[in-house]
C-alpha positions in Angstrom: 0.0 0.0 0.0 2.8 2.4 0.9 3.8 2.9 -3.2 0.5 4.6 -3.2 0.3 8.0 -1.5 -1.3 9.1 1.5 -4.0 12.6 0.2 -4.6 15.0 3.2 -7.8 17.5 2.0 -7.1 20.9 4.7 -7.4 24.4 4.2 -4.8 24.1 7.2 -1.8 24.5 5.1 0.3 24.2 8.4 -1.3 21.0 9.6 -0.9 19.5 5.9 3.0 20.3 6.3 3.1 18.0 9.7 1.2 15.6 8.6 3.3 15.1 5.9 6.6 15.2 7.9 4.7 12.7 10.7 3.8 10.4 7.8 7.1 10.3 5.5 9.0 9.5 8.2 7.1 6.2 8.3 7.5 5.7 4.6 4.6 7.1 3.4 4.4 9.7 0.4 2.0 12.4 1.4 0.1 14.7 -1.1 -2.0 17.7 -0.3 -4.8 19.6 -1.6 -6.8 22.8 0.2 -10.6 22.6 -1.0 -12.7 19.8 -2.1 -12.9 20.4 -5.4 -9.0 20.4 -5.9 -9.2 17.2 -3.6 -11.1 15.1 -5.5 -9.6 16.4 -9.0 -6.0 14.9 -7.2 -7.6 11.6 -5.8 -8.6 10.7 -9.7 -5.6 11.7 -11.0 -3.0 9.9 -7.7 -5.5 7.5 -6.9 -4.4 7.5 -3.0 -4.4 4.6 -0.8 -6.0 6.5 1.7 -7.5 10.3 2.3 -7.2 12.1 5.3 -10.5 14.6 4.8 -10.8 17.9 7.0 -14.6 18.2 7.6 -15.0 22.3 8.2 -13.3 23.2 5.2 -15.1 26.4 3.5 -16.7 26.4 0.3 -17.0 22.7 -0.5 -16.8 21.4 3.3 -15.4 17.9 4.3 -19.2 16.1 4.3 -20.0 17.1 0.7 -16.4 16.2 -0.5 -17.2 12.9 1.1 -20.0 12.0 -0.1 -18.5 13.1 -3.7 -16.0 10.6 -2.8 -17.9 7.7 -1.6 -20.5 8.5 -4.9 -17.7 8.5 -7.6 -17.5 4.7 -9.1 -13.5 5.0 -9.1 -12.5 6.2 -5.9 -15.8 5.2 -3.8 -13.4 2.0 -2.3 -10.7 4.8 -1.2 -10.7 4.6 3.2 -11.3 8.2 4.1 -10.6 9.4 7.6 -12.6 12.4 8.5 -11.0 14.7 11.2 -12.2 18.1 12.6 -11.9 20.2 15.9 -15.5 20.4 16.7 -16.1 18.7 20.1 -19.7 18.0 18.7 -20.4 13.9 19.0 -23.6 15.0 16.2 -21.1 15.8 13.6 -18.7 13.0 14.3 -21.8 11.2 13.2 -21.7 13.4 10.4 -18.9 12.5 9.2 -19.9 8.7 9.3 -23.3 9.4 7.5 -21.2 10.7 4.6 -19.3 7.5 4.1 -16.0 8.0 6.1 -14.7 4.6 7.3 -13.0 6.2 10.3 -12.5 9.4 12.4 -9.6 11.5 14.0 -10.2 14.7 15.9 -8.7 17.5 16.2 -5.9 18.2 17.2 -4.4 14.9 17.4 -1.0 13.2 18.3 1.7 11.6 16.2 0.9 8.2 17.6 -2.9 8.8 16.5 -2.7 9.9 13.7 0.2 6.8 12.9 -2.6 4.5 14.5 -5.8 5.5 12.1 -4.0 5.6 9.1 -2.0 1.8 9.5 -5.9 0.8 10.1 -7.1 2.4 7.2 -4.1 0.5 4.9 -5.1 -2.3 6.6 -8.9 -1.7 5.1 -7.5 -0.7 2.1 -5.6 -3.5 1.7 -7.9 -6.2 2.2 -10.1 -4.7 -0.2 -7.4 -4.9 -3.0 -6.6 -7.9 -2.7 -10.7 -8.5 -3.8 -11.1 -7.7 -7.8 -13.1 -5.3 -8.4 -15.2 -7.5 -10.8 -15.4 -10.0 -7.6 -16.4 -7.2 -4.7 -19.1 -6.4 -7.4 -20.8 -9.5 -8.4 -24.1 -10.1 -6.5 -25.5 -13.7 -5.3 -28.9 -14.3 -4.6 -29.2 -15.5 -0.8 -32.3 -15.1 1.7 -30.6 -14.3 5.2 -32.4 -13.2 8.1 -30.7 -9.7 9.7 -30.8 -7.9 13.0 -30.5 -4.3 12.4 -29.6 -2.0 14.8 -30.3 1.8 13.3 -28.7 4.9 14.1 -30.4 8.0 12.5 -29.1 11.3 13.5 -30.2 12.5 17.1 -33.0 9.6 17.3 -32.4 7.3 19.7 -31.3 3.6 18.6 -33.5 0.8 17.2 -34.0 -2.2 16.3 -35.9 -3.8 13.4 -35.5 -7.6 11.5 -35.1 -7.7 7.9 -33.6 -10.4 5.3 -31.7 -9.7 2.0 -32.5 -10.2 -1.2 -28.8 -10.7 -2.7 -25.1 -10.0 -0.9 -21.5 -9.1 -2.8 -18.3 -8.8 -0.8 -19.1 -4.8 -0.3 -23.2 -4.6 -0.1 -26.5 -6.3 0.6 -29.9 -5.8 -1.2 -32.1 -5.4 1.9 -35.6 -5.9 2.2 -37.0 -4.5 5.5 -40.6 -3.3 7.4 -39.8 -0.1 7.4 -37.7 3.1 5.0 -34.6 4.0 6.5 -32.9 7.5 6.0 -30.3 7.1 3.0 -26.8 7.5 5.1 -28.1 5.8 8.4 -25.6 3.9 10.0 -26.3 0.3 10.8 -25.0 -2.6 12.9 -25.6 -5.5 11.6 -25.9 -9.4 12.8 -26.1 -11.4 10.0 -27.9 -14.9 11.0 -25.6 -17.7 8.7 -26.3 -21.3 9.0 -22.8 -21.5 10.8 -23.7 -18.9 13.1 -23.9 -15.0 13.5 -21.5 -12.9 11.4 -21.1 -8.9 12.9 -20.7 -5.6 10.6 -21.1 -1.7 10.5 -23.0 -0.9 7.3 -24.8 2.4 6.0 -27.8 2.8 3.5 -26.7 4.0 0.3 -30.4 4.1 -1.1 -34.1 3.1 -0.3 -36.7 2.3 -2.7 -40.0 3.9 -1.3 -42.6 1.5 -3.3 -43.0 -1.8 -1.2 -42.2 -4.9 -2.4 -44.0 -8.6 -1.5 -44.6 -9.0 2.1 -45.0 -4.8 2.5 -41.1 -4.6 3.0 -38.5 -1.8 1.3 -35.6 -2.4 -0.8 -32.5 -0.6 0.7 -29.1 -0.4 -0.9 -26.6 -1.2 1.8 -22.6 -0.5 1.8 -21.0 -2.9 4.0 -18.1 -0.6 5.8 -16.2 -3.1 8.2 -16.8 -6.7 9.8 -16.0 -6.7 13.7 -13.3 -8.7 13.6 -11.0 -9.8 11.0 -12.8 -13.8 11.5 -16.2 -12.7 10.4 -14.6 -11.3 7.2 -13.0 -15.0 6.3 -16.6 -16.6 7.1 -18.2 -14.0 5.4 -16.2 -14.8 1.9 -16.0 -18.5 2.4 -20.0 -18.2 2.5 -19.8 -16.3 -0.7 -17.7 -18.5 -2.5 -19.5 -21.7 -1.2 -22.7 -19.6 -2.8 -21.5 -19.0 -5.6 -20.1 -22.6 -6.4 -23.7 -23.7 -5.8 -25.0 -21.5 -8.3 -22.5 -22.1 -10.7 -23.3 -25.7 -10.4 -27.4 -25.1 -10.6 -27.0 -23.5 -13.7 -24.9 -26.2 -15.5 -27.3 -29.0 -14.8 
């Protein structure tokens, strides 16, 4: 991961210059851009392996150059680590909603800032080692999921809904009820082996029910809870897919 560069987004020009020295040190190259705009123009051209994204930039702030990110087809894999100052727990969720894998606030330490960013390579990693022609590829599979839902400021809750079809990065999830596009969710996935643990989003909802008065809901798959429930998690798929494969030649 490290012969791919590290992007910082800041209007902080100082901060970018110590991040930079913090992170070379380690071996990391380090570029920098000051808005949004010019931040996303670098990521397609340097395709980073990660992007350190201030969230209270002006113009363009950190949450709609986010959500740019997580939306573009290219770099929507990128890890982005959101950081800002503001002591606000409301817009850390914020910066979630808007796809950001992990956050760092402000101002941070050396050793923090070293921590996050070797856990986003690790993320990035695993996912390159997935084509992207195989992270894409959905299977049909009917599994029951516990939701828990976190919108906004509303309190926690939990609903029951199955999926439709699964790929290595997303579910097709039917549920009771519409939830917000950009809700987090935690996720227990019921397999036949036992219960597999993730934190998801919603990246769309369809508001027309389907059979059995449930919504379709477009969900990103973000990180497993531990490393384990990722190797179940593609074993199942492959053992899926094998099955299917085999169905359709007979």
């Amino acid at each position: 991961m490290r012969t791919r560069p590290i992007l910082i987004i800041d209007d902080d020009h100082a901060l970018c210059e110590l991040v930079a020295s913090t992170l070379s040190r380690t071996g990391f190259k380090v570029l920098a851009a000051f808005d949004g705009p010019t931040g996303i123009e670098t990521a397609r051209d340097a395709h980073p392996a990660i992007i350190l994204l201030d969230m209270m930039m002006p113009g363009l702030d950190g949450v709609g150059t986010c959500e740019r990110l997580k939306q573009d087809p290219v770099l929507g894999d990128i890890p982005v680590v959101g950081m800002t100052a503001s002591a606000d727990l409301k817009y850390a969720e914020r910066v979630f909603r808007a796809g950001a894998e992990f956050f760092l606030p402000k101002p941070f330490r050396a050793e923090s800032l070293l921590r996050v960013v070797r856990l986003a390579a690790e993320t990035a990693e695993r996912q390159s080692r997935a084509p992207r022609r195989e992270r894409r590829v959905r299977l049909a599979a009917e599994i029951l999921v516990r939701c828990v839902i976190r919108e906004g400021s509303h309190p926690s809750r939990e609903i029951v809904g199955r999926t439709a079809n699964i790929s290595l990065t997303g579910l097709l999830l039917l549920l009771p009820e519409i939830v917000a596009r950009g809700s987090a969710i935690h996720l227990q996935l019921q397999f036949p082996e036992g219960s597999l643990s993730a934190e998801a989003r919603v990246i769309w909802h369809d508001p027309q029910p389907v059979s059995g008065n449930r919504f379709r809901h477009g969900i990103h798959l973000i990180r497993f809870a531990h490393d384990i429930d990722l190797v179940e998690y593609r074993r199942f798929l492959n053992h899926l897919a094998a099955g299917q494969a085999s169905e359709a030649r007979s």
